[in-house]
Every structure is written in C-alpha cells, then in structure tokens.
C-alpha positions in Angstrom: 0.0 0.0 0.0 2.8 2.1 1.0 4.5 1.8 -2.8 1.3 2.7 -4.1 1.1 6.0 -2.3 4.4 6.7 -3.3 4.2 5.5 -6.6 1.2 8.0 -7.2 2.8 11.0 -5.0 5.9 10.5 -7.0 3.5 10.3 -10.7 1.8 13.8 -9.3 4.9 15.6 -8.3 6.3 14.7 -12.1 2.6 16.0 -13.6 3.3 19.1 -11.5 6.8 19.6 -12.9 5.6 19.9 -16.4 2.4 21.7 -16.5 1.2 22.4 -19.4 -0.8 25.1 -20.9 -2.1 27.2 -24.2 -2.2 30.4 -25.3 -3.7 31.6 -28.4 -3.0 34.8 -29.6 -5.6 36.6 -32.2 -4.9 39.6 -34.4 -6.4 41.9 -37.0 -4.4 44.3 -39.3 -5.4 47.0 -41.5 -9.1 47.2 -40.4 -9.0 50.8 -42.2 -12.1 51.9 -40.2 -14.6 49.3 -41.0 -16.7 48.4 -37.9 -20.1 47.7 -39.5 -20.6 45.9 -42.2 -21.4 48.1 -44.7 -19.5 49.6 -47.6 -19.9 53.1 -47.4 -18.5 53.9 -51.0 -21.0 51.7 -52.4 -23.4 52.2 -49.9 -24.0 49.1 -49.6 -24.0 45.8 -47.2 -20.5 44.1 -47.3 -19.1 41.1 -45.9 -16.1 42.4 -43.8 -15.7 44.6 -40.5 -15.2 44.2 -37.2 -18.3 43.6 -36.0 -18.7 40.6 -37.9 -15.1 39.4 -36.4 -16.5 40.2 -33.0 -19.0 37.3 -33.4 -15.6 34.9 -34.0 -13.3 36.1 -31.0 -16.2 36.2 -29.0 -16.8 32.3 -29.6 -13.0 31.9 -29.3 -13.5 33.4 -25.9 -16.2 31.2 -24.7 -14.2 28.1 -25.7 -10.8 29.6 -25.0 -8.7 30.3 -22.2 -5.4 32.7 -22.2 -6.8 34.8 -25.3 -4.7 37.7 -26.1 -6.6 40.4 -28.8 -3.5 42.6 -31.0 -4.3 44.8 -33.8 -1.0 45.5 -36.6 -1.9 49.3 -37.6 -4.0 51.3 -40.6 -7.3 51.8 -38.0 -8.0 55.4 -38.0 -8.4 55.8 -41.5 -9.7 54.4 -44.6 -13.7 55.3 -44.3 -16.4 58.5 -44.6 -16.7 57.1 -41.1 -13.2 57.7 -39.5 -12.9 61.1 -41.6 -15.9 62.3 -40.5 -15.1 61.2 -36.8 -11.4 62.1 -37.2 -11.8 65.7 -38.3 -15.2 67.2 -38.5 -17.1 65.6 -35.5 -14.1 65.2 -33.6 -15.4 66.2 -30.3 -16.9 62.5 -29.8 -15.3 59.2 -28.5 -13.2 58.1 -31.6 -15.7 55.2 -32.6 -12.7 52.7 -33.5 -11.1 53.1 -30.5 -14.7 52.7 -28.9 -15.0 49.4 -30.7 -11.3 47.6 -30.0 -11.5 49.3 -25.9 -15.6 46.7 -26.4 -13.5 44.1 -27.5 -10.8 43.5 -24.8 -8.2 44.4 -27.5 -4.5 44.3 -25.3 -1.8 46.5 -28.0 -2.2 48.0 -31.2 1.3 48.7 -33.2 0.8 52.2 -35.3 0.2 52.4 -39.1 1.7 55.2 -41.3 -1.9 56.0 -42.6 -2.5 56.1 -38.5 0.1 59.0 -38.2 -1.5 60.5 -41.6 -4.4 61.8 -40.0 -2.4 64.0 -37.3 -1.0 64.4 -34.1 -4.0 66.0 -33.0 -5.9 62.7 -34.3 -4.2 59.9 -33.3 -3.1 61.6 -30.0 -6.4 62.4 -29.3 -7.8 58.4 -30.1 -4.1 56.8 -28.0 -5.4 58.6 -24.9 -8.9 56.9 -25.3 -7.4 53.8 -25.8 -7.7 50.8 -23.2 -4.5 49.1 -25.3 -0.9 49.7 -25.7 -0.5 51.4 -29.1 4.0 50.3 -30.2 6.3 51.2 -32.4 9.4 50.7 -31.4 10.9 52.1 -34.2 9.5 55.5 -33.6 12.8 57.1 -32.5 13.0 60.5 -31.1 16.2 62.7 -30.8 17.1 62.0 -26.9 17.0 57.6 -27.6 13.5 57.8 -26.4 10.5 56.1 -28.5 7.5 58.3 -28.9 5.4 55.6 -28.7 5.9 52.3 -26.3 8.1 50.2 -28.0 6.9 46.8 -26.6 4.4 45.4 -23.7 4.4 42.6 -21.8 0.9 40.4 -20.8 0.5 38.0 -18.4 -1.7 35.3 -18.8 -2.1 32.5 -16.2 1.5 33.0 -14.9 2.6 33.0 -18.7 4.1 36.3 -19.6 4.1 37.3 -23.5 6.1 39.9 -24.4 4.8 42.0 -28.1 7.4 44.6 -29.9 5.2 46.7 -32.0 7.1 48.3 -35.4 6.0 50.8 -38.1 6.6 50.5 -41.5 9.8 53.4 -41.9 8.7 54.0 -45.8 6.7 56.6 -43.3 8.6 59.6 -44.9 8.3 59.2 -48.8 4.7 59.2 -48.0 4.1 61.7 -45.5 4.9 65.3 -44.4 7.2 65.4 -40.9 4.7 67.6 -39.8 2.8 64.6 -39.6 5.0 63.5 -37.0 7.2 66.2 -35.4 10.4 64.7 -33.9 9.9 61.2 -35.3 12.9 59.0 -36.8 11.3 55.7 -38.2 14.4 53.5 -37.8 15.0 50.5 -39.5 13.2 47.5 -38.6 15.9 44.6 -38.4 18.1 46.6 -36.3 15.5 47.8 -34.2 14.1 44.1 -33.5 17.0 43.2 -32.7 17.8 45.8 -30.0 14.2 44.9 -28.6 14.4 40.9 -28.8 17.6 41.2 -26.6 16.4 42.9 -23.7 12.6 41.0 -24.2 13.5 37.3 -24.6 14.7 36.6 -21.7 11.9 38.3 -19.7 9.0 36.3 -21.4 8.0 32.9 -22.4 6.7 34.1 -25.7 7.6 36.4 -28.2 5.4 38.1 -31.0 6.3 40.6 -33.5 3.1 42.8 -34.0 4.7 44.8 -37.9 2.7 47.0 -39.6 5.0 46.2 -42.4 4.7 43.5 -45.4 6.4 40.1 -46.6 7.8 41.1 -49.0 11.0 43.1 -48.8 11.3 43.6 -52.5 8.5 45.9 -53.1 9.5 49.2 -53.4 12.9 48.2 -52.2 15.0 50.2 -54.9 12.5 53.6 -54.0 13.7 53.1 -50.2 17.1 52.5 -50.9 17.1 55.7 -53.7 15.5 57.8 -50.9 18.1 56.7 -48.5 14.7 55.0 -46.2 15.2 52.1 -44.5 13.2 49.0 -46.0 9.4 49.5 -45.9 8.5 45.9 -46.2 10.8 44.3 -43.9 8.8 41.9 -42.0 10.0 39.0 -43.7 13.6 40.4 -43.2 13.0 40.3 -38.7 12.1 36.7 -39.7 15.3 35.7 -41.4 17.7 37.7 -39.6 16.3 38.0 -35.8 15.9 34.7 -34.2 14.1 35.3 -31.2 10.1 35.5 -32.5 7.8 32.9 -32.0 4.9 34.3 -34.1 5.1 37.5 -36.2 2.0 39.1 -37.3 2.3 41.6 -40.2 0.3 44.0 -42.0 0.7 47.4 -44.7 0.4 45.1 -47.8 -3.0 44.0 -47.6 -2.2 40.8 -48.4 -3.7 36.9 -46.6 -0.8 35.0 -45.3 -0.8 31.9 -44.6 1.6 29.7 -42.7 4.2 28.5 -44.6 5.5 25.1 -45.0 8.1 25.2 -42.1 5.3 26.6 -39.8 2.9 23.1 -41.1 7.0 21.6 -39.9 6.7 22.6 -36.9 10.1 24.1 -36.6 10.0 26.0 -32.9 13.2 28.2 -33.9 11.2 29.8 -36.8 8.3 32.1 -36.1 5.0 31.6 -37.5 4.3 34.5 -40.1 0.8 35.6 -40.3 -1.4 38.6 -41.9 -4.7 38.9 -41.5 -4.8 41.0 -44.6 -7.3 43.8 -44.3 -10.9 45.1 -43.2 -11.2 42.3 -40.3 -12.2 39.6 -43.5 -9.8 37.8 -41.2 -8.2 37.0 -37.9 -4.9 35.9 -37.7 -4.4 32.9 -35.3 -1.6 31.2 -33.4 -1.3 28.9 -31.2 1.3 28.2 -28.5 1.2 25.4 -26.2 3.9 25.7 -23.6 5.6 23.0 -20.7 6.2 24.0 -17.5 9.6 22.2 -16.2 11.4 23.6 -12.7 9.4 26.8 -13.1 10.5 27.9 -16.5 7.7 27.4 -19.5 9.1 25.8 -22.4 7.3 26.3 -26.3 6.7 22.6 -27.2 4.1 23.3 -30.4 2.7 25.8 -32.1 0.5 26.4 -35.8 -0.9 29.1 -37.0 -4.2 29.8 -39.3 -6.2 32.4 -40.8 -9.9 32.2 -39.3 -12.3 33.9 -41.7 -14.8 36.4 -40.5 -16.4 37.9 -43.6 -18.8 34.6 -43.4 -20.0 35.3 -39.8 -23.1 37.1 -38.4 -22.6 40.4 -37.0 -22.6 41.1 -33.2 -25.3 42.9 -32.6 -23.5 44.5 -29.7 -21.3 46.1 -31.8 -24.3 47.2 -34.3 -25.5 48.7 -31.2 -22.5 50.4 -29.6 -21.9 52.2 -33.0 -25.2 52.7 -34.3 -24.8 56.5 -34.1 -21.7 57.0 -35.6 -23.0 54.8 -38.7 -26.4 56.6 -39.0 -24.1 59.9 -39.2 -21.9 58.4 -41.9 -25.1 57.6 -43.9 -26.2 61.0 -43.5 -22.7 62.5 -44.9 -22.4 60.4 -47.3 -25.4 60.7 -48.9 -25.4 64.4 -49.3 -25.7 65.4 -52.9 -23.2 68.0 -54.4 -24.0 68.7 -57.6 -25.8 67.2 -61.0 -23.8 65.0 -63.9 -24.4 65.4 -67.3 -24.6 61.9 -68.7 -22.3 59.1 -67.0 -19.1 59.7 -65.1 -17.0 56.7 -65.9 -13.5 55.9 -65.2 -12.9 52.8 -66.6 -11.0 54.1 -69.3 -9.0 56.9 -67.2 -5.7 55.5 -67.7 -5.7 54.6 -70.9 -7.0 58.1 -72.3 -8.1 61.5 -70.7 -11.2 61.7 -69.6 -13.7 63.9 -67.2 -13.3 62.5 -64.3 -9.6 63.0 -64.0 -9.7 66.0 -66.1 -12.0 67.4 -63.0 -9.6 66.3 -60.4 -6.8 68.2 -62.3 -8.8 71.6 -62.8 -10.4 71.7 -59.1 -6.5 71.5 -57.7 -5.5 74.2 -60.4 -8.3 76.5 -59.0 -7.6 76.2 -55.5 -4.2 76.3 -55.5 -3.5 78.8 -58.8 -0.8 76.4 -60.1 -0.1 76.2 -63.9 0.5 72.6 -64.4 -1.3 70.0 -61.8 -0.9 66.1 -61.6 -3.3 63.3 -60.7 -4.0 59.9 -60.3 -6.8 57.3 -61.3 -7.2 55.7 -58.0 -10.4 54.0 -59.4 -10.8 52.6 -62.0 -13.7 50.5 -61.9 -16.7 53.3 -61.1 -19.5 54.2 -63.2 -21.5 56.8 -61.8 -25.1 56.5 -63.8 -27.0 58.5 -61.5 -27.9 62.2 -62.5 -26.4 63.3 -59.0 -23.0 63.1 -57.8 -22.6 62.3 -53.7 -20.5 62.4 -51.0 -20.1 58.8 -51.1 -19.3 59.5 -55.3 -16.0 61.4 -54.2 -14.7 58.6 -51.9 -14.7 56.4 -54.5 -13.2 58.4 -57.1 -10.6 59.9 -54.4 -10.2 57.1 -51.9 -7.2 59.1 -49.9 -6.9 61.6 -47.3 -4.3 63.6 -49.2 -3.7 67.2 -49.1 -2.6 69.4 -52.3 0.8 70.5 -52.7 2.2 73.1 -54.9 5.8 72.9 -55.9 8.4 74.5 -58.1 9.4 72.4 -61.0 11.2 73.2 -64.0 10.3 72.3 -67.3 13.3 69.7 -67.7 11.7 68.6 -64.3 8.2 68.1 -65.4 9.2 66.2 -68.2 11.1 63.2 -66.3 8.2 63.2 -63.7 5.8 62.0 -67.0 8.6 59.9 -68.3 8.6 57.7 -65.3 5.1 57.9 -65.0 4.2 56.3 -68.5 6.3 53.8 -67.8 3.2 52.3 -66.8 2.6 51.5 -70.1 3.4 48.2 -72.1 2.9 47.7 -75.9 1.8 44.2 -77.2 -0.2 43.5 -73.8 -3.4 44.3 -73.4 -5.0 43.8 -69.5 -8.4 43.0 -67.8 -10.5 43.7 -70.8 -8.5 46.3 -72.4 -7.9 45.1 -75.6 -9.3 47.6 -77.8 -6.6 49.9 -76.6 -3.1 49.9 -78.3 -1.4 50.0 -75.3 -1.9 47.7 -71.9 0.2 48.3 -68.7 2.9 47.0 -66.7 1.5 44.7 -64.3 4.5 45.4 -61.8 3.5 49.0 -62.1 -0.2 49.9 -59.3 -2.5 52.0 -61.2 -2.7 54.6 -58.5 1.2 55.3 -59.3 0.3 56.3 -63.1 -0.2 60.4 -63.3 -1.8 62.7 -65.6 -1.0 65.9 -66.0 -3.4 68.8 -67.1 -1.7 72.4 -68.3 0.1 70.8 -70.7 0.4 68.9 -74.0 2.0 65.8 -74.7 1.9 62.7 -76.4 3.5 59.2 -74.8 5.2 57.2 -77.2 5.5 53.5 -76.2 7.8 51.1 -76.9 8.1 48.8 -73.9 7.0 45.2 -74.0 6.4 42.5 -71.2 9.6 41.4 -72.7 11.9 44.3 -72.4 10.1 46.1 -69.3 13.3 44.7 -67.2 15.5 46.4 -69.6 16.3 50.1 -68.5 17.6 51.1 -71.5 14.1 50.8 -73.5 11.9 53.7 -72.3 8.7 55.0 -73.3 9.2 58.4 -74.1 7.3 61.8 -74.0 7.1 63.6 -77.3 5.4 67.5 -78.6 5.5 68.6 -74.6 4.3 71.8 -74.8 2.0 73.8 -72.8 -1.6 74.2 -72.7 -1.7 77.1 -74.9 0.7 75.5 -77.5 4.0 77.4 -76.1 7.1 75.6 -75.4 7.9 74.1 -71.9 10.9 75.6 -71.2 14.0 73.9 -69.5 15.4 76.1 -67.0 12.3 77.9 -66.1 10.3 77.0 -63.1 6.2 76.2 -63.4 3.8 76.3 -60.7 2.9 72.2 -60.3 0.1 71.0 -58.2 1.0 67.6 -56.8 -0.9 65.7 -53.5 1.3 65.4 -50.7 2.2 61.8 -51.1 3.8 62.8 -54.3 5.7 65.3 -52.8 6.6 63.4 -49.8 8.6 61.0 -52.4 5.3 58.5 -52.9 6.0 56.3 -55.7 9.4 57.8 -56.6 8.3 60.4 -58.4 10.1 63.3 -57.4 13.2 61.0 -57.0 13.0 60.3 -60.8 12.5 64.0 -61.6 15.9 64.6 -60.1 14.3 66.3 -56.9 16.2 65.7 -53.4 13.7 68.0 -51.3 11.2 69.8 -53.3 10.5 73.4 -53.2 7.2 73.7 -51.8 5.4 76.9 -52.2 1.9 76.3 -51.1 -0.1 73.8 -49.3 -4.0 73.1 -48.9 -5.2 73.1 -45.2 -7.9 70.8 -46.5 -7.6 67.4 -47.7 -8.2 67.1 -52.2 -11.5 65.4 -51.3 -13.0 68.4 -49.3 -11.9 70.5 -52.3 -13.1 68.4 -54.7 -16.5 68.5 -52.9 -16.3 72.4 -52.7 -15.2 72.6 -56.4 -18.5 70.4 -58.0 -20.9 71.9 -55.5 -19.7 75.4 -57.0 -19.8 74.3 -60.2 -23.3 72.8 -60.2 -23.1 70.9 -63.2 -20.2 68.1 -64.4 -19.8 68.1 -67.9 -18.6 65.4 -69.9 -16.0 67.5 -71.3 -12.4 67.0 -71.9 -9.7 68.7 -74.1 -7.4 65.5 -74.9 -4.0 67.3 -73.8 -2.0 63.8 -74.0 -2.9 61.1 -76.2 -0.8 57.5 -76.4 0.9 56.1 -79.6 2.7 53.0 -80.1 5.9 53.7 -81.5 7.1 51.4 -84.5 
C-alpha cells in the first residue's frame, strides 16, 4: 500500500513539474475603419468589419482560455466614417477606439496611414485607448521612442512579451509635420535591440509589424531615398531569431503559414497577416511545458480564421449605431448634377472627365499652372444624374492634401517619363484590348499620373519582354503647354502635386531629379473636401475634356 502512495505522490509531483498550458494569440491588421458591415462607398452591405469578427473572438472566448486580442496598424483611416469622426465631429469618442476598448483588444502597433491623419488625431484616439499602441521604431532625438516600443501580458502565470514596429517608408509618403520629432528607424536593427532585452523576460515572443512580406517591393524607392526597408517583416524573420509568431500588415495581403510553420520548426516564427478590413483573424497557437518553473514552447500552428462569413454582433451594431447613421447621413449628401455618365474605366488609358476634374479643381484652388493626378479608381460608373459624398470617396479614396511645388520644365518632363512607364505595348490587361497599349502589371494604377496644363503625347515602346531592360523607355514627345508654347528647360512652373507625391510616394520626385522639393503652397484641407467644394460650385459636371496627351505605339 505504501508503494502505491508513493508511486502516485511521485507520478503527481512529475505532472506538477511539467504543467502544461495554451495560449492563443488573435490579431487583425489593416481594419481601415470598417466596424459595420457596410461599404460606405457603395453604400452598400458588405461582408467584412469588425463587427462581424466580433462574433468569431467572442466564440474563441467562450471556448478559450489565455486569449490575447493585438491589432498590426491602418485603424483610424480608410472610411467617410473615420474622416468624418477624425476631423469634423471630432469632439466624440473616436468610434474605432470605442470598438477595440468593447472588444478587450491588449496592443495596437501604429500604421503610417494612422500618423497620416495627425498628431492632433491619433493623440487624441491613443489617450482613449484601453490598449498599448507600439512602435518601437519611432525614434525620437534624446533615444526615447515616442510611442511604447513593446508590452508585456500576463496570462495565467505566462508572460508574452509584443514589440510593435511601423513600416519606416513613413517619410516618402508623409509630411514630418505629420510626426514632429519622429525617426522611423530601420526595422531589423530595431528588432534586434528589442528581442535582446525582451526574450529573456517572457516565455513568448510576437512581433506585431505594420509592415509586409515582401521586402522587394519598393525596395530600390527606399534605398534611392536613403529609407530604410518598408517591407521588412520577412527580413526580422530571417535575420532576428528570437520571435515565436510575427503578425504583419501594410500590404494587404492573406498570409498563410508557410511550409516550415505546417514543420513545426519551434526556432522559426510563425508568419501571419490577416490581410485587411477584419475579413480575417490571424491565429496562433502556443502550447507551452512548464519544467522547474520555467515554460518551455513545445508546439505551435498558426491559421487564418475567416470572418467575412460570420453574423454580426449585434453588440457592436449597437454600440456604434450612431456613428454609422451619421456616416449615412454624410455620405449621402448630394453635391452637384452629372451630365450623362461619369465613368473611369478608361481613365488611364486616355483623358477623360473625371480625371480632367480632379486636375482643374486642384488648379483652381491652389492657382498652379501645371497640376498632376491619379486614377485611384478605375472600376466606377456613376449613372445617377447626382453626384454624392459617397461619389467622391470612391473616385478619391485618400486623405491627401494638395501640394504646390516649383518644377522646371526639364523637371516636369522626367516626372511624365517615369510615369508612362506604366505603359506596355503588345499587352493588353483585364479587358483592355481595344486599346493599343496595356500596362505593366509590376506597375499599381494609382502610381500612373496625368497631368493637365500641358500637352503631350506618350510614345510606347516597352513590351512585357523588355520592361526589365532600362535602357528601352517610353518616351514623352510634342510637350508643350496648354496654350501651344514651349515648356521651357530652365524655367520653373507652378505644379500642383498631393502630398504623397511630394513626400517621395511612388518615386516620383526621386525620378524628376528632386532631393527636397520646393514647396510653395499647401492646402489646409484634404483634395477630397476641395473636390466637394469645387463640383458643388460648379453645379453641373460636364462630360467635357480637351485631350491634352494622347498614347501612340511607336514602330
């Protein structure tokens, strides 16, 4: 009897030794300010939000212990709603951070289009927030972060420690008044110093990046601007052992666990991304021994849990009822009538009204000569007689302000140069084929630019074939200006631009030969509020446009 006792005192005292436990650790990324489900653009239901990933944490909760709720940047912008809430009604609880301080959310790492909408802004929604909000690359000049570079949770004696990071690409994008003080330091170097002094104090570490994958996108832009990768996610993962799990965002993108996560190989982090507008929730899970007092990681996985699919809480359709009913209301104002359809499907192929528009409402507010602007959609057919709020978010999705800038003619015309090298001959794209020219699929349509105030004609010669090849160009031919005189060299033109252009967005101003541009004006309103001010005095939209550039394929 007395071997039994011990037998089963010694069998307990062994159980006790190596304890075991989970922790599963959820996160969204890029939820752009998408609480209902509702597209406001379209307005329109639409399967994403997070109310609708609510419903799915809330069920993890009830069948869950040791949940931890992290969010990887891009919150406070991206809808009517947040603009509305951000800058016009700003007096109110910021409804996003009303929604993640509902949903038990424990840190938040800071977007770039998070510090786009202002000190005031995001100062205002971090001191309303029930979370940490990281970036531990946000370096200020005495070795201080502005914001907290990491925090550490504790869940049932398990302590997690999270380093937050920003995407650094913050300054080809943004103005420094934007963040006054603010070095975004490299992100590998910066994990590093981080992982050091963490590790050792938790039993798991996450990386919570609002940064990408990929670390070759826009990696010759960064490295031409002297900015340290924007991308570099994937980069901490290779070069910083330490991580256990690394949730990304910025690029949008789903991703998956790869094949050495489905391996199983504890010394490599998971890698996740939720992608964007809470369609998903990235999910790991770590399941942890206890031995002498110390937790050990002895398995872990990771998934994407779709939310897009799930019922809406009706808690959160509740909580934010108000600020939705006030979207509606905004965005449903009208502005002014349309003569016939305003279409855009065809804007970056050939000129059209709708960019034509954009160009002469930032000529008349700013009094610039020449003025530049993208087709950020492509896809919208407006067939109603009235244009509406709602109308100008989708043809202008971003919260830019107008820039004006001194360029000189030799200037202006590299800017086009490496603009239309957007354009491909012999390839036609997504339904274009009536068209004599397709584009570069490498290429995003929002970093194409038309320019209005002058003339010009693009001659292409690039094919899918040669578009590696930097020594076949398509080139800009008959640049003149509006009124038929000649652009001249030397002489410097008035040039309306958006502040992402002018902040180095796309390389642009890199590729005109432009270290620091000389700015000579700048809106105190974003292009959308002067667009809306510009139609509603103009009444009427005509389908008019004078056909200042026009693309030929050169033989």
């Amino acid at each position: 009897m007395k071997q039994l006792i011990y037998l089963l005192v010694f069998l307990s005292s062994g159980l006790l030794a190596q304890q075991t436990d989970t922790v599963f650790i959820l996160a969204t990324t890029d939820v752009h300010g998408c609480i209902q489900p509702y597209d406001y653009f379209k307005d329109q239901p639409a399967d994403l939000g997070l109310a609708k990933a609510y419903t799915k944490i809330a069920d993890f909760r009830r069948r869950h212990k040791n949940i931890i709720l992290l969010d990887a940047g891009d919150l406070l912008q991206g809808t009517p709603l947040t603009y509305l809430f951000n800058h016009e009604k700003n007096t109110y609880l910021n409804p996003m951070i009303l929604t993640l301080n509902y949903m038990g959310y424990d840190a938040f790492a800071v977007g770039n289009h998070d510090i786009e909408q202002g000190v005031f802004v995001y100062e205002k929604a971090r001191a309303e927030s029930r979370f940490s909000w990281l970036s531990a690359n946000s370096l200020l000049e005495d070795g201080r972060t502005y914001f907290e570079p990491y925090t550490i949770l504790e869940r049932n004696d398990i302590r997690i420690g999270v380093i937050g990071l920003t995407t650094p690409g913050i300054p080809m994008w943004l103005d420094e008044s934007l963040y006054p003080g603010i070095t975004w330091t490299d992100m590998v170097s910066t994990a590093k110093k981080y992982c050091d002094i963490l590790k050792p104090e938790v039993d798991i570490l996450i990386g919570l990046f609002h940064a990408g994958f990929d670390s070759g996108y826009s990696a010759e832009k960064t490295k031409a601007l002297n900015i340290p990768n924007e991308n570099a996610s994937g980069l901490v993962a290779a070069k910083v052992p330490g991580f256990d799990v690394i949730f990304a965002g910025h690029s949008h993108k789903e991703v998956y666990p790869d094949e050495y996560d489905k391996a199983n190989n504890l010394n490599l982090p998971l890698k996740l991304n939720a992608g964007h507008r809470a369609k998903h929730i990235a999910i790991a899970q770590i399941v942890l021994r206890k031995v002498n007092q110390q937790y050990k990681i002895i398995n872990k996985r990771g998934w994407l849990e779709p939310a897009y699919n799930a019922q809406a809480a009706e808690s959160i359709i509740q909580l934010t009822d108000f600020f939705h009913q006030q979207t509606l209301e905004y965005t449903r104002r009208e502005i002014a009538e349309i003569n016939g359809v305003l279409d855009t499907r065809w804007s970056r192929v050939e000129d059209t009204p709708a960019i034509e528009q954009i160009n002469k409402a930032q000529m008349a507010a700013s009094d610039a000569q020449i003025s530049f602007a993208s087709s950020f959609n492509n896809k919208l057919i407006i067939e109603d007689s009235v244009l509406k709020v709602k109308d100008i978010y989708s043809l202008y999705p971003y919260e830019n302000y107008l820039y004006v800038i001194n360029m000189t003619g030799e200037q202006i015309r590299k800017y086009i140069e490496y603009s239309t090298q957007y354009y491909l001959k012999n390839y036609n794209h997504s339904g274009e084929s009536e068209y004599i020219a397709g584009h570069d699929p490498d290429i995003a349509g929002y970093n194409y630019d038309m320019a209005e105030g002058i003339n010009y004609t693009i001659r292409v010669n690039r094919t899918m074939e040669s578009r590696q090849d930097k020594s076949v160009r398509n080139k800009i031919v008959n640049l003149t200006l509006s009124d038929g005189s000649q652009l001249e060299k030397e002489k410097y033109y008035r040039v309306a631009v958006n502040s992402y252009r002018a902040s180095g967005g796309g390389g642009f101003m890199n590729a005109a030969g432009i270290k620091d541009p000389e700015i000579i004006w700048k809106s105190n309103r974003e292009i959308r509020t002067i667009l809306i001010d510009y139609f509603q005095k103009e009444g009427v939209i005509l389908q008019e446009v004078d056909d200042n550039w026009k693309v030929e394929i050169e033989d």
